[in-house]
PATIDREN-216825 format. One record per residue: residue in one letter; x, y, z of N, C-alpha, C in turn. Coordinates in nm, 4 decimals. Layout:
N
   r        nc1        nc2        nc3       cac1       cac2       cac3        cc1        cc2        cc3
   a          X          Y          Z          X          Y          Z          X          Y          Z
...
//
This chain:
61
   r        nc1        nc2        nc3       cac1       cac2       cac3        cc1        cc2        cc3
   x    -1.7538   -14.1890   -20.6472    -1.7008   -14.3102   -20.5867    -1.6342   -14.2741   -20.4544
   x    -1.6332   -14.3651   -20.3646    -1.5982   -14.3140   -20.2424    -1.4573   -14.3812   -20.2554
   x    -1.3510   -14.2380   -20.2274    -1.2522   -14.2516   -20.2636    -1.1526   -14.1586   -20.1652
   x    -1.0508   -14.1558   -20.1269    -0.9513   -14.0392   -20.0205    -0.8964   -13.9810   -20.1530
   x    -0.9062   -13.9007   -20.1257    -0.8558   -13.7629   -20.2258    -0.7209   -13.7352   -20.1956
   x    -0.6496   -13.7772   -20.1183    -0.4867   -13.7875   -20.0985    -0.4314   -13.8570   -20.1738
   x    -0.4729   -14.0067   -20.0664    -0.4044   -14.1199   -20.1302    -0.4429   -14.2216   -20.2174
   x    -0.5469   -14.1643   -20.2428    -0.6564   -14.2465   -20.3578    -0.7145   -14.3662   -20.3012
   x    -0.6980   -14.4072   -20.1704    -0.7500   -14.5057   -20.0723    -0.8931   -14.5619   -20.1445
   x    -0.9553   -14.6904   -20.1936    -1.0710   -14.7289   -20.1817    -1.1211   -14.8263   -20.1418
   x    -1.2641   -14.9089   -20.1691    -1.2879   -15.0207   -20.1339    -1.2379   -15.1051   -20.2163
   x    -1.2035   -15.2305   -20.1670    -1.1447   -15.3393   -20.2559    -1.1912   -15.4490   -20.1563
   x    -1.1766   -15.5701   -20.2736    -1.2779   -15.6406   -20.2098    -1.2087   -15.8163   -20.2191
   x    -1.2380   -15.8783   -20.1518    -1.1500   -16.0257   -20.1033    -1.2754   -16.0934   -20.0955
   x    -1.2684   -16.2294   -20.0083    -1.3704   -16.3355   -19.9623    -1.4115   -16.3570   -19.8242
   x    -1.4994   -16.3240   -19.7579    -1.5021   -16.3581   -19.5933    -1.4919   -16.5308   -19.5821
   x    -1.4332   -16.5468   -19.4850    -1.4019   -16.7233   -19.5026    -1.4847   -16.7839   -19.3399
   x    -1.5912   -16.8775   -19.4218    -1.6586   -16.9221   -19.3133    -1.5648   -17.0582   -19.2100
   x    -1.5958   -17.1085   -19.1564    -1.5153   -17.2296   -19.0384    -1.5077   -17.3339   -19.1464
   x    -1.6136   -17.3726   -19.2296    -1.5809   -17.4273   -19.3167    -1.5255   -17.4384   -19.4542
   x    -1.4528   -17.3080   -19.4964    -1.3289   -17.2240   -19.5825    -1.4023   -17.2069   -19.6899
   x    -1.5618   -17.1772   -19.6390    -1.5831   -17.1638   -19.7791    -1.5996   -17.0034   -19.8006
   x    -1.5526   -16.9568   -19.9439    -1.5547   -16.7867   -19.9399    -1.6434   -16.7366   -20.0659
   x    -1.6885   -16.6524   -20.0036    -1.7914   -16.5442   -20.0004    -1.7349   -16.3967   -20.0395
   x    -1.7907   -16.3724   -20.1118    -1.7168   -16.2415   -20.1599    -1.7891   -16.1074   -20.0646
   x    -1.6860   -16.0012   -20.0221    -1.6972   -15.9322   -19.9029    -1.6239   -15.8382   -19.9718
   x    -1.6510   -15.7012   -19.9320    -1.5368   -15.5414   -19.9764    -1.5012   -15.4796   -19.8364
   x    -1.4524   -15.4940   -19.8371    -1.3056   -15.4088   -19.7657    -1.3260   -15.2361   -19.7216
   x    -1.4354   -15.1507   -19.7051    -1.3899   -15.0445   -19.7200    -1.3040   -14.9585   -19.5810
   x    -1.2705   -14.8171   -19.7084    -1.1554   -14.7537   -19.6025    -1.2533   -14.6494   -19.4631
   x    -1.1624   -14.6138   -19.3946    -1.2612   -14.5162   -19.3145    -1.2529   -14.3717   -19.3417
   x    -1.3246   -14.3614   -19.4244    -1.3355   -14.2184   -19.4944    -1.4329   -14.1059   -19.4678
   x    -1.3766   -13.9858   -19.4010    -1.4560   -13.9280   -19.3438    -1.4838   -13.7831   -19.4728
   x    -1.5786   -13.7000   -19.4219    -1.5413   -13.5288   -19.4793    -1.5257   -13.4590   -19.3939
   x    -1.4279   -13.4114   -19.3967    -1.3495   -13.2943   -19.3630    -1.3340   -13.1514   -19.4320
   x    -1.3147   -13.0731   -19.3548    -1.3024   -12.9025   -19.4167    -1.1544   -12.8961   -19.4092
   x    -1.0162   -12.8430   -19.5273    -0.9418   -12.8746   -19.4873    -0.8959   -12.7437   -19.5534
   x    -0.7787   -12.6479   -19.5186    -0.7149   -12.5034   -19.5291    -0.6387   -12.5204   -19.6240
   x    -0.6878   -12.4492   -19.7688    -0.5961   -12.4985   -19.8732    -0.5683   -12.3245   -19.9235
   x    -0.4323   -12.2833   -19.9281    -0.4061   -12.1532   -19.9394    -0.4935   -12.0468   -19.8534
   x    -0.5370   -12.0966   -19.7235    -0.6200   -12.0224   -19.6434    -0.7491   -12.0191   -19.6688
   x    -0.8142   -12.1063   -19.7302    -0.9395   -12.1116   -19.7582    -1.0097   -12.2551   -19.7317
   x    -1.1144   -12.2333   -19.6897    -1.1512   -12.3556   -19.6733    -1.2122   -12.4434   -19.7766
   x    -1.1938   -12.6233   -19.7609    -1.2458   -12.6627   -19.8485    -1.2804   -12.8049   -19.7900
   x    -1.3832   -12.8739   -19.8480    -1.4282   -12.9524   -19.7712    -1.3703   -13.1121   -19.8852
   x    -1.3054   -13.2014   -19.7826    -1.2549   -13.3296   -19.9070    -1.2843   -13.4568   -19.8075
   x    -1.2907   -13.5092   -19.8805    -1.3271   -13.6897   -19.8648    -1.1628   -13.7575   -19.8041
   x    -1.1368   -13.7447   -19.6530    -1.0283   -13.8351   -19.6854    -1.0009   -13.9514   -19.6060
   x    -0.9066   -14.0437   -19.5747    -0.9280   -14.1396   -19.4841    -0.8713   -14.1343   -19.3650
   x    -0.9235   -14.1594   -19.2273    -0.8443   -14.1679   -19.1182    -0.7299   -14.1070   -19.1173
   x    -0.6002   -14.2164   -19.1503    -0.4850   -14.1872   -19.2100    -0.4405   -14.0651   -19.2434
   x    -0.4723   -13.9884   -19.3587    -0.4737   -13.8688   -19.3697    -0.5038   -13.8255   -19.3418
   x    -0.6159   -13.7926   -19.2422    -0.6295   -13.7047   -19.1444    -0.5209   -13.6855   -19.0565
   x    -0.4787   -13.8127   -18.9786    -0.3679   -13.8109   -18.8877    -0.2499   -13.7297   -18.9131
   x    -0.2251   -13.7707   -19.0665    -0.1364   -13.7304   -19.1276    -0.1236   -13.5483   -19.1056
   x    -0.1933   -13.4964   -19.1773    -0.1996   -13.4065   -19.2362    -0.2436   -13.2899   -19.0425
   x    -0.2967   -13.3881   -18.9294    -0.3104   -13.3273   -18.8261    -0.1209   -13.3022   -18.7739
   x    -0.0697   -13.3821   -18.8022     0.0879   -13.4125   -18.7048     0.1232   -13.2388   -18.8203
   x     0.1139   -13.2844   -18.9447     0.1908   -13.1786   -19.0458     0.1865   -13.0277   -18.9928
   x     0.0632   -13.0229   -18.9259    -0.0271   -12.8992   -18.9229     0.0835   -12.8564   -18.7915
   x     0.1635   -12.9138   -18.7051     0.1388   -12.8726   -18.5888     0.3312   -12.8240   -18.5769
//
């Protein structure tokens, strides 16, 4: 399942609403990339979203 391995981020899903309010069911997803990421000096490759990337770039520095 496409999922962020941090923050458990997924798709979830609402109604797109046309001019005339009528709704339509639509999902939401996150922007989830793969990444290689340094875990005890080793590399490893994880599913995560934007966000945590950002995150985890500011941490790094």
């Amino acid at each position: 399942m496409a999922k962020c391995e941090v923050c458990g981020k997924a798709t979830t899903f609402g109604h797109a609403r046309s001019f005339s309010q009528r709704a339509t069911n639509r999902a939401f997803h996150p922007n989830l990339q793969r990444v290689t990421v340094y875990v005890d000096g080793k590399p490893v490759k994880k599913t995560l979203c934007a966000k945590c990337i950002r995150t985890l770039a500011k941490t790094a520095k």
